[in-house]
PAVEXGU-391685 format. One line per 5 residues: number of its first residue (from 1); for each residue z, y negated, x negated of C-alpha. Coordinates in Angstrom, 1 decimal. Layout:
BEGIN
NUM	Z Y X ~ ...
# end
This chain:
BEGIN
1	0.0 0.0 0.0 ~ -0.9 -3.4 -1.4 ~ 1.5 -5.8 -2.4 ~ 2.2 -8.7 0.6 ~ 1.3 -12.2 -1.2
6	4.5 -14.5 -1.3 ~ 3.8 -17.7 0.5 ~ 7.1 -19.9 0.9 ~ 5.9 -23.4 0.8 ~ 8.0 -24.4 3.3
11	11.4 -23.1 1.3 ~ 9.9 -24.9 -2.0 ~ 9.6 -28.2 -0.4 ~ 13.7 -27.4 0.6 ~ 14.4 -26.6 -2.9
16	12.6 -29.6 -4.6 ~ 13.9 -32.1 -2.2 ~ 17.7 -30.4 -3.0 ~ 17.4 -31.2 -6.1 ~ 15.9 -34.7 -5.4
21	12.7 -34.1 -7.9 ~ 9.4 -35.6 -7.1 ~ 6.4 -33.0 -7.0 ~ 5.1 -34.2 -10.1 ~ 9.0 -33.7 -12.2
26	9.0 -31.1 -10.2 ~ 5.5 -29.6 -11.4 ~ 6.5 -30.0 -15.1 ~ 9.8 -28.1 -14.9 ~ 7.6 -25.1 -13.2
31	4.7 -25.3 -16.1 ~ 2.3 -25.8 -13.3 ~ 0.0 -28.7 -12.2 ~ 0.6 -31.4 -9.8 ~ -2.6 -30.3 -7.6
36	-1.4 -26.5 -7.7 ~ 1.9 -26.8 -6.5 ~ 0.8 -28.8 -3.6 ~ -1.7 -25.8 -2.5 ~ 1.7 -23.7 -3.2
41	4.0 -25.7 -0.7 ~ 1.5 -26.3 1.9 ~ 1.1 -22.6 1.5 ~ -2.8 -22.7 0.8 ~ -1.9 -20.7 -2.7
46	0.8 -18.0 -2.7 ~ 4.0 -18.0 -5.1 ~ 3.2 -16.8 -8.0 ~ 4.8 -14.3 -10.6 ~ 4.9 -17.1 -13.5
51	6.4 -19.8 -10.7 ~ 9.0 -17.3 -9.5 ~ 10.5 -16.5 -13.2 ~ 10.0 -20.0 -13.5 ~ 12.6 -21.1 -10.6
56	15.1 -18.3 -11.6 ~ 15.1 -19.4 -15.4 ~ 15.1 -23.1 -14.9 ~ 17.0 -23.6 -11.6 ~ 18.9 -19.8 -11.5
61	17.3 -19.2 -8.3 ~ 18.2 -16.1 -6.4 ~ 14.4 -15.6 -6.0 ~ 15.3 -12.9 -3.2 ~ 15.9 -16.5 -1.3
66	12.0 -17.2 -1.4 ~ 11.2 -14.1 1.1 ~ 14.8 -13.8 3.5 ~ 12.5 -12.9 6.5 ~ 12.6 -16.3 8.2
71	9.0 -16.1 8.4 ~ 9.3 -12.2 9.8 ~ 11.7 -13.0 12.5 ~ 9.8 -15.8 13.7 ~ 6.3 -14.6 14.0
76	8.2 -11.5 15.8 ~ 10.3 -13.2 18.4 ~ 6.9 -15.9 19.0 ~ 5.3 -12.4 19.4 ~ 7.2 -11.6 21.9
81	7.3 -14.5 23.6 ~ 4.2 -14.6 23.9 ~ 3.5 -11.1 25.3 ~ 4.8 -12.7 28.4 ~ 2.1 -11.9 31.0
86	2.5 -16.3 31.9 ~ 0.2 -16.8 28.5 ~ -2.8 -14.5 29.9 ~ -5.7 -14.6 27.2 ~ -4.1 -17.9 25.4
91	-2.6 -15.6 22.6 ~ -3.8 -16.9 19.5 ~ -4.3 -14.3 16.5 ~ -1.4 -13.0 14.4 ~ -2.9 -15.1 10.9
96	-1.9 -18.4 13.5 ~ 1.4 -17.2 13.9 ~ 2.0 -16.4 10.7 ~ 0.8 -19.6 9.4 ~ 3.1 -22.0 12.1
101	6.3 -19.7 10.9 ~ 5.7 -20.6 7.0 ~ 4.7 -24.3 8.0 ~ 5.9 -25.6 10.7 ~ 9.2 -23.1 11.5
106	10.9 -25.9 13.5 ~ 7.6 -26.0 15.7 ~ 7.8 -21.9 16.1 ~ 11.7 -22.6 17.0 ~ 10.8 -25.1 19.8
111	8.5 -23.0 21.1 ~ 10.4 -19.9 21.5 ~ 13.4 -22.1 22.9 ~ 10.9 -23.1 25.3 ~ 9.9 -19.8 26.2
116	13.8 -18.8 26.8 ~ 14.1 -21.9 29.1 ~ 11.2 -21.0 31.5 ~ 12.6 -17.2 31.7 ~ 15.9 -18.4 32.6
121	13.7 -20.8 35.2 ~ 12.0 -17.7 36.5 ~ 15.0 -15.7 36.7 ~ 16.9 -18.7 38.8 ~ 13.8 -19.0 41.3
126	14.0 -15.5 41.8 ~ 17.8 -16.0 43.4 ~ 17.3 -19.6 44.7 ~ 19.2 -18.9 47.8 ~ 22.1 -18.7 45.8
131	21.6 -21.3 43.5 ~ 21.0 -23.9 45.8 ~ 24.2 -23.4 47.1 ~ 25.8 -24.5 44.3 ~ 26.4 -28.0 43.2
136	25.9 -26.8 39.8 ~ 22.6 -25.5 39.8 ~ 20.4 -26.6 37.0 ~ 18.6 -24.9 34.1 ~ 20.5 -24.3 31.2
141	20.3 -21.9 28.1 ~ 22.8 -18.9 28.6 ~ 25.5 -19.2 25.7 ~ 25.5 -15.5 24.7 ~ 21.8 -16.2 23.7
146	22.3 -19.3 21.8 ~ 25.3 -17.8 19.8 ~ 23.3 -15.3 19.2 ~ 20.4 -16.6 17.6 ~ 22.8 -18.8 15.4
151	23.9 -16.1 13.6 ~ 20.4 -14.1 14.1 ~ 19.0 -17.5 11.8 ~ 22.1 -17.5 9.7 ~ 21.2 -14.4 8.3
156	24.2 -13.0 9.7 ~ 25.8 -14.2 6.8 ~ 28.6 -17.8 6.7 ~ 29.1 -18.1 3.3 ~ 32.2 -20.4 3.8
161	34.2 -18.0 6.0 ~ 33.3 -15.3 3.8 ~ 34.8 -16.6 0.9 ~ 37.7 -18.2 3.0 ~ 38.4 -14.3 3.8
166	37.6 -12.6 0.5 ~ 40.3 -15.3 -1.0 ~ 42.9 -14.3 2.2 ~ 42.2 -11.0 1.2 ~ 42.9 -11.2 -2.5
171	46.6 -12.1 -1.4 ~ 47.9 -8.4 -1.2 ~ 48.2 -5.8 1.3 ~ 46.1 -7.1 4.1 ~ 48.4 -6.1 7.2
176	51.2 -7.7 5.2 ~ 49.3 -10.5 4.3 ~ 48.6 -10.8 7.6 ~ 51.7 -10.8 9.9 ~ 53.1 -12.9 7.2
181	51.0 -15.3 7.7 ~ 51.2 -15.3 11.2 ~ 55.2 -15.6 10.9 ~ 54.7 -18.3 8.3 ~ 53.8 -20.6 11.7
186	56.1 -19.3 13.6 ~ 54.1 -16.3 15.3 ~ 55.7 -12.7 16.1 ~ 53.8 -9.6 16.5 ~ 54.5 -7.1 18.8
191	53.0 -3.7 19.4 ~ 53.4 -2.7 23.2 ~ 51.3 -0.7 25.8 ~ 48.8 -3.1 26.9 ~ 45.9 -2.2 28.8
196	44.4 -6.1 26.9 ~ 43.5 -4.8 23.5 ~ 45.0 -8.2 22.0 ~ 47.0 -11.0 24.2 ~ 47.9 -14.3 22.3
201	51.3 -16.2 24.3 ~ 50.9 -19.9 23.1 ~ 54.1 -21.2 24.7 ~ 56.2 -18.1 23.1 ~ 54.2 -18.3 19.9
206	53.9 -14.2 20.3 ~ 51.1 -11.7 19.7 ~ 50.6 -8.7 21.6 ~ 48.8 -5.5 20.4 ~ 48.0 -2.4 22.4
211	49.2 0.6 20.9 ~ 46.6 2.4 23.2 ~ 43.9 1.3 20.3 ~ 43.4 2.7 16.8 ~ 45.2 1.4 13.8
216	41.6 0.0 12.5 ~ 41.3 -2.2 16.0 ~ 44.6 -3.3 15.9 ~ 44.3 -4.4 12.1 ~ 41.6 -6.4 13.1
221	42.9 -7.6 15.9 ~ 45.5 -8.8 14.1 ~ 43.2 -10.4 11.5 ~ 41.2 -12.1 14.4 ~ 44.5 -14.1 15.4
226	44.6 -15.4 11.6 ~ 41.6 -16.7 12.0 ~ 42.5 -18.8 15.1 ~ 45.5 -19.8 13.7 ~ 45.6 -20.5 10.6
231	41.6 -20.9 9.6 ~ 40.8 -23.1 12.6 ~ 39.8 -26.3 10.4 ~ 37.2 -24.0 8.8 ~ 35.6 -22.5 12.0
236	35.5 -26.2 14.2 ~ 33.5 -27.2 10.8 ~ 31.1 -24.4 10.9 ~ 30.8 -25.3 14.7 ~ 30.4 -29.0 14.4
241	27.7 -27.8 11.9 ~ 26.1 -25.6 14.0 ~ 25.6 -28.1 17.5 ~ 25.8 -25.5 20.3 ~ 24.5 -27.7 23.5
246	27.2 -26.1 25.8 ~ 31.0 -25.9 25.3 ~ 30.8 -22.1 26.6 ~ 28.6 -21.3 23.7 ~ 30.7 -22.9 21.3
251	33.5 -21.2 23.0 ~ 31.8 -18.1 22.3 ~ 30.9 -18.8 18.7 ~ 34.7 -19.5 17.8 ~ 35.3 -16.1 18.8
256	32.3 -14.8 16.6 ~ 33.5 -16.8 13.8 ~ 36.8 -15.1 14.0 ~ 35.8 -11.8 14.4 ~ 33.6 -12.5 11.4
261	36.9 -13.4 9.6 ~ 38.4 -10.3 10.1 ~ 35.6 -7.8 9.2 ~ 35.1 -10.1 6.4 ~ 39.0 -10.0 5.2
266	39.1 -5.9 6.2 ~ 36.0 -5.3 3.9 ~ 36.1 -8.4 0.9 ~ 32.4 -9.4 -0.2 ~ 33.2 -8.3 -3.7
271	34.8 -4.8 -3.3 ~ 33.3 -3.7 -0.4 ~ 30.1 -4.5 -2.4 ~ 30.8 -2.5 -5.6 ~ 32.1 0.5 -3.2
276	29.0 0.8 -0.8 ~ 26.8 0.5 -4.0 ~ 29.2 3.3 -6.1 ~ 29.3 5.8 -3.2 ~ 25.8 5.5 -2.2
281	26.5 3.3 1.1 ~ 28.6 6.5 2.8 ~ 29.8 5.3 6.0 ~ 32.5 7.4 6.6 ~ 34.0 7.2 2.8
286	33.6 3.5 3.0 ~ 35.8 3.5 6.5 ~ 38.5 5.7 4.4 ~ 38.4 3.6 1.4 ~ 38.6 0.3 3.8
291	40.5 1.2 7.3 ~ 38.0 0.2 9.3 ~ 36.3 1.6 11.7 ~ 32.2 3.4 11.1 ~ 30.8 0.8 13.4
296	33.1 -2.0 11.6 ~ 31.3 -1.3 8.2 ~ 27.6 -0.5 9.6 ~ 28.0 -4.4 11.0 ~ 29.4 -5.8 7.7
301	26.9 -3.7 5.7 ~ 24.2 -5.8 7.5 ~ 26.2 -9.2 6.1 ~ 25.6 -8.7 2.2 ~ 23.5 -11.7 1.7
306	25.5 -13.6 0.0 ~ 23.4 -15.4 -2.9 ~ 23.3 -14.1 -6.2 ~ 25.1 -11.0 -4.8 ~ 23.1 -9.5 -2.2
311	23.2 -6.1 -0.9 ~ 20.7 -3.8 0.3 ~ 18.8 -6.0 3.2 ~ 19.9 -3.2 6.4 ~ 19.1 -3.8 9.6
316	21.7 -3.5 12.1 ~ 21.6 -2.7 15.7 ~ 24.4 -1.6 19.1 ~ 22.9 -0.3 22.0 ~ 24.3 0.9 25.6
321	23.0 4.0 27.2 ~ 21.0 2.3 29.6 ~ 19.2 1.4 26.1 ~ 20.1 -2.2 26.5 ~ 20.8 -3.9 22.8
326	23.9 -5.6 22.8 ~ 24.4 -6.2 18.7 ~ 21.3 -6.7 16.5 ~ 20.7 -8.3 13.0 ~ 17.7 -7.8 10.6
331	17.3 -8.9 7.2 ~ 14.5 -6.6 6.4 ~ 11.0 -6.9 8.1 ~ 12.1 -5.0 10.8 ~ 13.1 -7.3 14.3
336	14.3 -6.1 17.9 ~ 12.8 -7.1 21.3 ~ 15.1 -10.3 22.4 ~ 14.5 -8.8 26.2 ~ 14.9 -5.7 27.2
341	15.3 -2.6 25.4 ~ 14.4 -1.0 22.0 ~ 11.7 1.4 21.6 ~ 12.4 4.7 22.8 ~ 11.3 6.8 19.9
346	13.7 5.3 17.9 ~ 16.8 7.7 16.9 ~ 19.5 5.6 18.3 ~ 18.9 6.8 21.6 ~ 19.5 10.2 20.8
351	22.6 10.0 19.2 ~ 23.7 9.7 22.5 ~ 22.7 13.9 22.8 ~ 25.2 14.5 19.6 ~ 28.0 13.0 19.6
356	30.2 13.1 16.2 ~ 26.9 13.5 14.1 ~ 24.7 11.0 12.4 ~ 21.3 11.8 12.7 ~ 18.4 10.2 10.4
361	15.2 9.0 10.5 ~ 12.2 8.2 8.7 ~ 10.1 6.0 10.2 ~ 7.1 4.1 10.1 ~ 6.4 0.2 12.5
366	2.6 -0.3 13.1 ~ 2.5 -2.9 10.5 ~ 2.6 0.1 7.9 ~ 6.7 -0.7 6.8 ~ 8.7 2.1 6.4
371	12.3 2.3 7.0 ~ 15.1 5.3 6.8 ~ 17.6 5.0 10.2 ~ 21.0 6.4 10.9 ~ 22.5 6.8 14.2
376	25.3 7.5 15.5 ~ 27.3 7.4 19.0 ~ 30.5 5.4 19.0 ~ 32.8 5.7 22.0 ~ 35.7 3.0 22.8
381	38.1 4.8 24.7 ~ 40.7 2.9 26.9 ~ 43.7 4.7 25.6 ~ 44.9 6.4 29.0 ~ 43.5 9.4 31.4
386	41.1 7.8 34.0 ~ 40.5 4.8 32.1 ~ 36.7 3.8 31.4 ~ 35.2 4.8 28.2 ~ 32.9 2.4 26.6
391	30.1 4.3 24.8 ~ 27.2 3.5 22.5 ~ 25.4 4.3 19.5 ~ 24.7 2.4 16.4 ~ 21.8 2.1 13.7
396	21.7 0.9 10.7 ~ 18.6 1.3 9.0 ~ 16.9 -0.1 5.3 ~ 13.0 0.2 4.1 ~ 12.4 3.0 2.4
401	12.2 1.5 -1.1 ~ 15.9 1.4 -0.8 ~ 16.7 5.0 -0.2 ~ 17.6 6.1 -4.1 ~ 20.3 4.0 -3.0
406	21.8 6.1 0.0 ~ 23.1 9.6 0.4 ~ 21.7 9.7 3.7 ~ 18.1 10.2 1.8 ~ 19.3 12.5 -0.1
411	17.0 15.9 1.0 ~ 14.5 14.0 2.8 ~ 10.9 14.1 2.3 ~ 10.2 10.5 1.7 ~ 7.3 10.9 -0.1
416	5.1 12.7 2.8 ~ 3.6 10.9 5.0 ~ 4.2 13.0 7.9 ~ 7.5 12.7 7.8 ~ 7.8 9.4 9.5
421	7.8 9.1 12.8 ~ 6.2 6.2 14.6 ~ 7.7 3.8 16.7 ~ 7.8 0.0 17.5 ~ 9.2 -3.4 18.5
426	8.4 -3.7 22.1 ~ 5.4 -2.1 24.4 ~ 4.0 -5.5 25.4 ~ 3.5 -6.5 21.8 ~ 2.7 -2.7 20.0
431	0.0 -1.9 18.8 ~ -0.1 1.9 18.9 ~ -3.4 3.5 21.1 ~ -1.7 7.2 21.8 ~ 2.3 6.2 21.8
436	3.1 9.0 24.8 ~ 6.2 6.8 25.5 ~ 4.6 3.4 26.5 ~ 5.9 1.8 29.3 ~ 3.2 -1.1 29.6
441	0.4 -1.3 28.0 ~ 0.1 -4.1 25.1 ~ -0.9 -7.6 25.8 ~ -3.5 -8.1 22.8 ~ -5.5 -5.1 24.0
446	-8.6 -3.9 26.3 ~ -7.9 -1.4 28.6 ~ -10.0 1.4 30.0 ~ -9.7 3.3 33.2 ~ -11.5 6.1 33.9
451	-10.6 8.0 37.4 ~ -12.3 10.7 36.1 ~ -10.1 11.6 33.5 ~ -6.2 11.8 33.1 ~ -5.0 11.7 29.4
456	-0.9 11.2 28.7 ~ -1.4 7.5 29.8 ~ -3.4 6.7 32.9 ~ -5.7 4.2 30.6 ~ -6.7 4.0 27.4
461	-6.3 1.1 25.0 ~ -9.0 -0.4 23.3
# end
C-alpha cells in the first residue's frame, strides 16, 4: 500500500504564527524557500521528509502532531452529514472534502454544526404537538452532543487536568491521598448501602459510597469528589476555555472533567504508560497492576496523546445492546457514525454472545486501513437481586502496524490478507457493493433493480 502524502498546511500556519515568525524567518529556519513553503501551507505541496526532520530538530516538534487525525474525523463526520437523504445529488467528491478539512477546518465545523441543528429541527417537527405546548420550545443543540464533540476535538486528551492528576497521584497511596484530601476541607467519607452509587451532602460536608459497587468504582468515585472539590479552579478554567452555549452542557462537561480526573489519578500518564508499553497493553494485567476496572483502562488507553509522550493511537468505543454507541473516541483513522449505530460486522456486537471472553479481530475499512479490535462485554450490576443490570461491550482497537506492540496479536495471521474481515463506518456512507449486512443502500451510488433476479440485497450497487 502506498504511502498517504502529509499535507498539514493548516497546522504549519498554527505553528509559525506560535512562534510569531514571518514566512520568510520562518522559510530560513526550515532550509526551504519562501515560494515552497507557501505551496506547503496552503497545502498545494505535501510535507516533506527534509521539512518534518527540520521542525523536530529546530523547534522539537512532536511531528506525530502534523497528522493527529483532525483532517480524518472531519471529512468523516462531513461524510456523514452529508449522506443525509436532505442533500440529494449535491454531494460533492471525497478530494472536496478532503481539501475544506486541511483548509478551511473551521468551515467543515460550521457546517456539520449546521447539519446537527437541522436534525434536531427535523426531529422537533416530528413532535410539534408537544412542543408547541411548551413555552420553551425553540431549537437548540442537545448538550450531551456538544460535550461530546469537545472532547471528540480534544483528542480526548486535557493536558492540564492530566498533569494536575498525575502530580495528585504522585502524593502516595491514592485512596489515602484521597480521603485525606477530602478531610483536609472538612469532608467525611462514608461507606453505606446506597442504591446512588455516590451521594455528595453539601450542608453536612459528607460523602456517601455504595458498598453495593466494586472497590474499583468506589475508588473512583471517590477520586471524582476530589475533583469537585478541591480541583474546581482547574475545571471552571478548562470550561471558560471551552464556551459551551448552554449551562446544561457545561453542566455536563464539569462532570466529564471530573471523571477525567479520576481515571487520570487511578492510571498516572507516566506509569500507566511505561506499564501498558512493558506488558504489551494487557488489559486485564493493567486492571491488576492499577485497581481499575477493564473498561476503566480500555478508555484511558485511548487518552495517551499527550505530546512528546504519546501512546499507541487506539480507538475506543461503548455500545448498548440495541447497538447504540454511547462512548466513542478515535485517534487513529478509524471514526464512528455520530447517528445511529455502528456497523454490524464489527466484533463488538458479538461479545455480547460470550460473556467473560475478549474476542479479536482483524479487520479491514473500505479505504484499505487495517486495524486489530478487542471486544469485550461489560455488565454493571446494581448490587441487589432484582435490581437492573446495565450491560454493554467495549472495543478498543489500533491499526495493524501497531500490533508487535499487543499480546492480543500474538497468534494472529496479520500478514494474510484473508484474514481481515470487512466492515465499515455507516451504510449510508460505505462503500462496499456485496456487504450482506446493509441496511440502506449508500448515498454516493447507482442502484439497479432487477425484478427478475433476487441476490442477498434486493438491488445491486453500481
Amino acid at each position: 500500500m502506498p504511502t498517504q502524502k502529509l499535507y498539514a498546511g493548516a497546522k504549519l500556519r498554527e505553528m509559525r504564527t506560535r512562534l510569531t515568525l514571518t514566512q520568510k524567518d520562518f522559510a530560513s529556519k526550515l532550509g526551504v524557500s519562501l515560494p515552497y513553503l507557501n505551496q506547503m501551507e496552503n497545502n498545494n505541496r505535501p510535507v516533506s521528509t527534509t521539512v518534518v526532520l527540520a521542525l523536530a530538530q529546530e523547534f522539537g516538534l512532536d511531528v506525530t502532531e502534523l497528522s493527529t487525525g483532525d483532517s480524518e474525523r472531519l471529512v468523516s463526520d462531513m461524510r456523514e452529514a452529508l449522506a443525509d437523504p436532505v442533500f440529494a445529488e449535491m454531494v460533492p467528491p471525497l478530494a472536496d472534502l478532503r481539501l475544506t478539512a486541511s483548509n478551511a477546518p473551521a468551515l467543515a465545523r460550521a457546517f456539520i454544526e449546521l447539519h446537527r441543528a437541522y436534525r434536531q429541527t427535523h426531529e422537533r417537527l416530528a413532535s410539534l404537538d408537544e412542543a408547541l405546548g411548551r413555552d420553551d420550545a425553540r431549537i437548540q443543540t442537545s448538550p450531551w452532543e456538544e460535550v461530546r464533540d469537545f472532547f471528540h476535538y480534544c483528542d480526548n486528551y486535557i493536558d492540564a487536568v492530566d498533569h494536575a492528576a498525575e502530580s495528585f497521584a504522585a502524593q502516595g497511596e491514592i485512596r489515602k491521598c484521597a480521603t485525606e484530601a477530602l478531610q483536609a476541607v472538612g469532608v467525611s467519607v462514608e461507606y453505606a448501602d446506597l442504591e446512588q452509587i455516590r451521594h455528595y451532602d453539601p450542608e453536612q460536608k459528607l460523602l456517601r459510597l455504595s458498598t453495593r459497587t466494586v472497590p474499583e468504582t468506589q475508588l473512583f468515585q471517590l477520586l471524582l469528589q476530589v475533583a469537585l472539590l478541591r480541583q474546581n479552579a482547574l475545571l471552571e478554567a478548562t470550561l471558560d476555555f471551552a464556551r459551551f452555549y448552554s449551562d446544561e452542557a457545561r453542566a455536563i462537561a464539569k462532570i466529564g472533567l471530573a471523571n477525567y480526573f479520576a481515571g487520570a489519578a487511578l492510571m498516572p500518564y507516566g506509569a500507566f504508560l511505561t506499564a501498558a508499553r512493558d506488558c504489551r497493553h494487557d488489559l486485564e494485567r493493567l486492571s491488576t497492576r492499577f485497581g481499575a476496572s477493564v473498561e476503566q483502562v480500555a478508555h484511558r488507553l485511548s487518552t495517551l496523546q499527550r505530546p512528546g509522550a504519546k501512546g499507541i493511537p487506539f480507538f475506543f468505543v461503548r455500545v448498548d445492546q440495541a447497538g447504540t454507541i454511547t462512548k466513542r473516541h478515535s485517534a487513529t483513522r478509524l471514526q464512528f457514525a455520530r447517528f445511529g449505530g455502528a456497523c454490524p460486522l464489527w466484533n463488538v456486537h458479538r461479545a455480547f454472545e460470550t460473556p467473560g471472553r475478549f474476542l479479536r479481530q482483524l479487520a479491514e475499512t473500505p479505504d484499505g486501513v487495517r486495524y486489530i479490535s478487542l471486544a469485550r462485554d461489560v455488565s454493571k450490576t446494581g448490587g441487589s437481586f432484582g435490581a437492573p443490570v446495565r450491560r454493554y461491550a467495549i472495543a478498543l482497537g489500533c491499526e495493524i502496524r501497531h500490533a508487535d506492540a499487543l499480546v492480543y496479536a500474538d497468534n494472529l495471521d496479520v500478514g494474510n490478507a484473508h484474514s481481515y474481515e470487512p466492515i465499515g463506518i455507516s451504510c449510508r456512507i460505505c462503500e462496499r457493493k456485496d456487504c450482506h449486512q446493509r441496511s440502506v443502500p449508500p448515498l454516493e451510488r447507482q442502484l439497479s433493480v432487477n425484478t427478475d433476479e433476487r441476490g442477498v440485497l434486493p438491488y445491486q450497487v453500481g
